[in-house]
N, C-alpha and C positions, 0 to 999 in steps of 0.2 A: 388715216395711217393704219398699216395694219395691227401696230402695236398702239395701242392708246397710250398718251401722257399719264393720263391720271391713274393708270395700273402698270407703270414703268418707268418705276423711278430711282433704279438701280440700274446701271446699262456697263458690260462689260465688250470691249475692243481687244479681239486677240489679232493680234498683226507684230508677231518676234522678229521684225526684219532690219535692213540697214538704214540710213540715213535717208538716201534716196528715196526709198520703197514708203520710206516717214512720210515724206514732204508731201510725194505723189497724192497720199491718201488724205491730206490737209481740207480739201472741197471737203471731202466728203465728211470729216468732222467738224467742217461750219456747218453745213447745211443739218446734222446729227443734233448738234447743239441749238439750234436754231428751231427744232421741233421739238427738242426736250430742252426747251430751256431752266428748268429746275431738278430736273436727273441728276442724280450723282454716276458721272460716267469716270470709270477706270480703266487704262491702259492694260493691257497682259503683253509686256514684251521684253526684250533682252536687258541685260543690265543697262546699256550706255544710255537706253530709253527713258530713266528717269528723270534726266538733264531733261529732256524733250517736254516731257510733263510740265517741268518746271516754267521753259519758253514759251508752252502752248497751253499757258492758265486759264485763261480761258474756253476751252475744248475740253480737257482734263482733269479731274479733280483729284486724282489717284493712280499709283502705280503700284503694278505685283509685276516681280521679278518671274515669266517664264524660265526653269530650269535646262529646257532643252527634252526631247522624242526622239525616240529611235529613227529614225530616217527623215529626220529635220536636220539638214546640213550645219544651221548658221553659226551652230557653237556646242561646245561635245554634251554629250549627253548626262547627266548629273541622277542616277537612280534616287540616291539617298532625297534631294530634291524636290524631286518630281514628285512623290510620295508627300513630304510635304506639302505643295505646291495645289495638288488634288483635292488636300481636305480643307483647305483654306478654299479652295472653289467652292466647294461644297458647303459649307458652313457660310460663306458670304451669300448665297442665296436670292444670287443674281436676278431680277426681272428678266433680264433678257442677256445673251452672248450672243455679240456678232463675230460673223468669224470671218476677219477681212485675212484670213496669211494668203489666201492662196483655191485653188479647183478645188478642194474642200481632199482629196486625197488625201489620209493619213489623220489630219487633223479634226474633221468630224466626229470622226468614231470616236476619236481622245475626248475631246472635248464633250459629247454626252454620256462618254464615259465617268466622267470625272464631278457632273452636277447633273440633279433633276430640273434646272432651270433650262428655257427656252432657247435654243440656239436658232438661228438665220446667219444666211450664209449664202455664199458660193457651193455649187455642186456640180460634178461633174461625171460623165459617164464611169458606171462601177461603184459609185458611193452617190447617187441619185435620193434627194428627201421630198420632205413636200415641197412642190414648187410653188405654193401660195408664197411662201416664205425663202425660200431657196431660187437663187438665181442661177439659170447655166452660165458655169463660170467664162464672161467674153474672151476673145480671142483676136489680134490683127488691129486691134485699139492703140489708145493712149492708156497707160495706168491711171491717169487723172480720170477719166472718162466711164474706164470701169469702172472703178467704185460707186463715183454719182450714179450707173445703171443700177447698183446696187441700192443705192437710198432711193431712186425712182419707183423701184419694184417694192419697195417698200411701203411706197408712199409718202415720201419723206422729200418734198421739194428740195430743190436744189438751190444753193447757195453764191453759185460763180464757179468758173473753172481757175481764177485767178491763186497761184501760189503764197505760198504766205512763210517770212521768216522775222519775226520779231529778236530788234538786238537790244540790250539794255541799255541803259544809259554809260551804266561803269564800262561796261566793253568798249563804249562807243569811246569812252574817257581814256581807258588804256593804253588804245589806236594812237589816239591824237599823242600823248602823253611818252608814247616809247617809240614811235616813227614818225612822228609829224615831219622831221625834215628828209625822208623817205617819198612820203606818201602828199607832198607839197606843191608838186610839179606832175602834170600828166602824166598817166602811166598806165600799165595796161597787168594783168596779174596771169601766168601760165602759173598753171596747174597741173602737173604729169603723172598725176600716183593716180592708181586705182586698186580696186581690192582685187591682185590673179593679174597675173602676168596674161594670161587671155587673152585680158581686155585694155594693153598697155599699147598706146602708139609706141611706136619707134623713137626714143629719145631725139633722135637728130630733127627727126620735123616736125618738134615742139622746137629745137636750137633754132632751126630755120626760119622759123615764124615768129619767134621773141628777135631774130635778129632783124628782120625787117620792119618790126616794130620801134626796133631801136636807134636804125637808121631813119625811120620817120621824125624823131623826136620825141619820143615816147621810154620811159624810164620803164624797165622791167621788173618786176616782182614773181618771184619765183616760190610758191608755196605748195605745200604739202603737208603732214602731218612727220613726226620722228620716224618711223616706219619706213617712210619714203624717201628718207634722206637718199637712198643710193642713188633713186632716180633723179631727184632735183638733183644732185650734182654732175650726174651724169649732164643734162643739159647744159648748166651751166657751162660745164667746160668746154662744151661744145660748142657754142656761142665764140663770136667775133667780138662781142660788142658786152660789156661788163654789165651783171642783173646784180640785183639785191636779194637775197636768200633767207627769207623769212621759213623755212622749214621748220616745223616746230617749235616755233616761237608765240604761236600763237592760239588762242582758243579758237574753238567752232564760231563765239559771236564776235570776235575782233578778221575771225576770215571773212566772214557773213559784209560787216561790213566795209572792209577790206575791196570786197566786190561789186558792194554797191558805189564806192567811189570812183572806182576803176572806169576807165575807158572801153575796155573789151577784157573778155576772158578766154582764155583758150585752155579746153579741159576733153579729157576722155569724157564718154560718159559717164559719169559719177554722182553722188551729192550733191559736188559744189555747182554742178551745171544745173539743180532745183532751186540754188540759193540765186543764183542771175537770172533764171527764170522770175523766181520772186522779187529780186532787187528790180528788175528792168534792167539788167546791165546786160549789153549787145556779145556776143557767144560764136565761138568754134565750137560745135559740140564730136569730137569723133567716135562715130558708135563700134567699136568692136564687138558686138555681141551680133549681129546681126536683127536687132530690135529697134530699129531706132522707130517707129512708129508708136512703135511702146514708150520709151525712155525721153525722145526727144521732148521740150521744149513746144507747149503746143503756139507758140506765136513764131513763126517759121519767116517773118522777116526781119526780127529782132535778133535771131537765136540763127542760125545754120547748123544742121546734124547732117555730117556724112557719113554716110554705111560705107566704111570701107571695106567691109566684106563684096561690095560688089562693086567698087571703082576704089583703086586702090591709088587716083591719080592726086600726085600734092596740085600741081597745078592748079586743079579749079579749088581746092582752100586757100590756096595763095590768094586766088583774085576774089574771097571774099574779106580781106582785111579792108582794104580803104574805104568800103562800102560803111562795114560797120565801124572803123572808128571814127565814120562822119557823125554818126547818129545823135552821139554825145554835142559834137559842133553845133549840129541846127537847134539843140534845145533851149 
């Protein structure tokens, strides 16, 4: 490895990004862990990330609140902060920061700006390091996939491509305990929020598809977070056939498993399409972003992602529902 165990025993993870972007990078901190297994390794990421911390105890030992960079989208930027933020890098006196956010633009320079400890990373044309250490950051991949290139180049075997969302026992308790006669009878979960209107299907061909679910014999569950309620209702109403509306009813580990009960899920590209990935639960994935090589689900007969950037036709998602709500049957 190119970093040795026995003189890296403090390991810093800067990755301030969403849920999704979390999960993706999940390989690559087994396999992290897996070659430091006595390191004290600490997250650097947004606030909602210390929940994460908490679910991935084993990966993580610690979390520091990233305050936000000037040309870091994911949340405003915090001066007073940052400034904070810096000396506590500095003072904690990392062995090693790895810098999983991103092509290394922007964030390189912060980042050895802020501590004399050893950064590796992603790089890319314009902010080029050493590439003993520095990987050209990939391009036209899976995000699961990049990463592991990254622990490769490292030196750092790899672990599995497999996803991972550990739920507690009490979530699992709460589920049972405030839906059980919900969640009793087959059923299948839509999901229609996403973060950006962007990256939103069309309310009506989430209706369409919860309704044909419905007419199968399959009970609908409609979730989102409070945020989303406009768009979970919106389907709803749109529907022929009566769903149950769990919209902010629920935590991230009572949705988590929510999913894994389920029959099928039918989501934007989001989160919750890492957490069926993880579960094994069988998936409409619709990619509005034009990434879905990136984003999708890498078991592609379990999961279905369509770009509808470049076939915009409901059709051929229609004719993958019977397929996948067999899958659950034969098992």
């Amino acid at each position: 490895m190119k970093f040795p165990p026995e003189s890296t025993r403090k390991i810093a993870v800067f990755r301030a990004l969403q849920l999704g972007d979390m999960l993706c990078a999940i390989p690559a901190m087994r396999a992290l862990r897996a070659a430091y297994p006595d390191a004290e390794i600490t997250l650097l990421g947004l606030p909602w990330a210390e929940s994460l911390c908490t679910r991935f105890a084993d990966y993580f030992d610690r979390f520091i609140h990233f305050p936000g960079f000037p040309g870091l989208p994911e949340q405003e930027f915090d001066p007073a902060a940052l400034v904070r933020f810096a000396k506590q890098i500095r003072e904690e006196k990392f062995d090693l920061i790895l810098q999983m956010q991103g092509n290394g633009n922007i964030v390189n320079d912060m980042l050895e700006s802020f501590s004399e400890s050893r950064v590796a990373g992603f790089h890319s044309e314009g902010n080029h390091r050493n590439p003993d250490v520095f990987l050209e950051y990939p391009t036209g991949i899976s995000e699961i996939l990049r990463h592991l290139k990254l622990m490769e180049h490292l030196g750092i075997p790899g672990e599995g491509t497999a996803l991972e969302f550990p739920v507690f026992s009490s979530e699992m308790q709460n589920l049972e305990d405030q839906f059980y006669l919900v969640i009793e009878k087959p059923y299948v979960c839509v999901h229609p929020g996403s973060r950006g209107a962007w990256r939103q299907w069309p309310p009506s061909h989430f209706a369409c598809l919860a309704d044909q679910c419905a007419g199968m014999g399959y009970q609908v569950i409609v979730t989102g977070t409070q945020a989303e309620a406009g768009i979970t209702s919106q389907v709803i109403e749109l529907m022929d056939y009566p769903a149950v509306n769990l919209t902010g009813k629920t935590g991230l580990g009572e949705i988590a498993q929510l999913i894994k009960e389920s029959d099928l899920l039918i989501s934007n590209c989001t989160g919750v399409s890492h957490i069926a990935a993880a579960t094994e639960t069988p998936s409409i994935v619709i990619s509005m972003d034009g990434e879905p090589e990136r984003w999708g689900p890498l078991n592609t007969d379990l999961h279905k992602t369509i770009d509808w950037t470049q076939n915009a036709d409901f059709e051929p998602v229609m004719a993958f529902l019977e397929p996948l709500l067999a899958v659950k049957a034969f098992k």
